[in-house]
Steps between C-alpha positions, in 0.01 A plus 500: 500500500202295463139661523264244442152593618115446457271751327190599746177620334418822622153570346302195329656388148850716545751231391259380235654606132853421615647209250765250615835634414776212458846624635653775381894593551694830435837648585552790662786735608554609884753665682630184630549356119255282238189340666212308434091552533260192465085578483232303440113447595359152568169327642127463428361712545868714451546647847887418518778718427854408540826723442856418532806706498845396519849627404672349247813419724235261703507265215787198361582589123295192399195582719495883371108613408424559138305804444214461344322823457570899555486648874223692369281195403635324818352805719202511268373193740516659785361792370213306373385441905593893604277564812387145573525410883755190545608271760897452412783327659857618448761356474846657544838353476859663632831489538639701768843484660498296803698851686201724406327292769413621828699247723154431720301494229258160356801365278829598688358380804376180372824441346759461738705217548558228805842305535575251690813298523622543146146507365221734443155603367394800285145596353612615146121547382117433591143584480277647732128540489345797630162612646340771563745742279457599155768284361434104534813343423862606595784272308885572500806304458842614533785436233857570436596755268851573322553747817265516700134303610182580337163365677227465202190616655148376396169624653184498376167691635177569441251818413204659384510760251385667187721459145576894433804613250756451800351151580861317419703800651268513837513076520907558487518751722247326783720179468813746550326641826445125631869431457591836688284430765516085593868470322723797527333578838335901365238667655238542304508947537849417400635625142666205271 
């Protein structure tokens, strides 16, 4: 997940005092096994904060993050702009077994295949722009797995919001709620 996002002013001076940070990278355990959590601030005057978090299976050996700092210095950024208004986009990437699908849903339905005398044409993967939703960019393609196929699943979306304690947790779970509902077909009163 990617929340990269603009810092809004809510009174006159609000982001003044905030200092540049360069990029700062720390590991961290989750239930799904070693990740990763990139912060830093940026601009002049500094308005942007950008976060990344990835799991450590995401990465080739020789591409693997170095940490450079403590989780708790790494969340000392973001703690640095607690309560600030910000305009982010998300950015959310997944891998979901092409099964767990609902068979008329965007991807299953785009993805069938046409013959035709000994040939034939499949969509394996694309990217679709939306309007007029909260998310902005839908991208999936489909690959072949030691058993089964696995459609990697990118989307990306946009809101307005205010950086709180659970900013990083609320940002994951809003880009889980946009896959539920445009990708694994949910209704939004539905439970995950």
């Amino acid at each position: 997940m990617t929340a990269c996002g603009e810092l809004r002013d809510t009174k006159a001076g609000t982001t003044r005092g905030l200092r540049e940070e360069e990029a700062k990278v720390a590991r961290y355990r989750t239930v799904s096994g070693m990740a990763f959590v990139r912060v830093w601030l940026a601009g002049k005057p500094v308005r942007h904060l950008h976060v990344d978090c990835a799991l450590r299976k995401c990465f080739p050996e020789e591409k693997m993050p170095k940490a450079t700092h403590k989780k708790s210095e790494v969340l000392d950024v973001i703690e640095s702009v607690l309560g600030r208004q910000i305009e982010v986009s998300i950015r959310g990437s997944f891998d979901v077994p092409l099964v767990t699908l609902p068979e008329t849903g965007l991807i299953r339905s785009l993805a069938g295949e046409q013959a035709s005398t000994g040939m034939s044409v499949k969509l394996v993967g694309c990217e679709l722009s939306v309007t007029g939703a909260p998310v902005s960019k839908i991208g999936w393609n489909i690959s072949e797995g030691k058993s089964k196929k696995t459609v990697h699943v990118r989307m990306r979306g946009r809101i307005s919001t205010v950086v709180s304690e659970s900013y990083l947790m609320e940002s994951w779970e809003w880009i889980n709620k946009q896959l539920g509902l445009f990708v694994l077909g949910r209704r939004e009163d539905e439970r995950t």
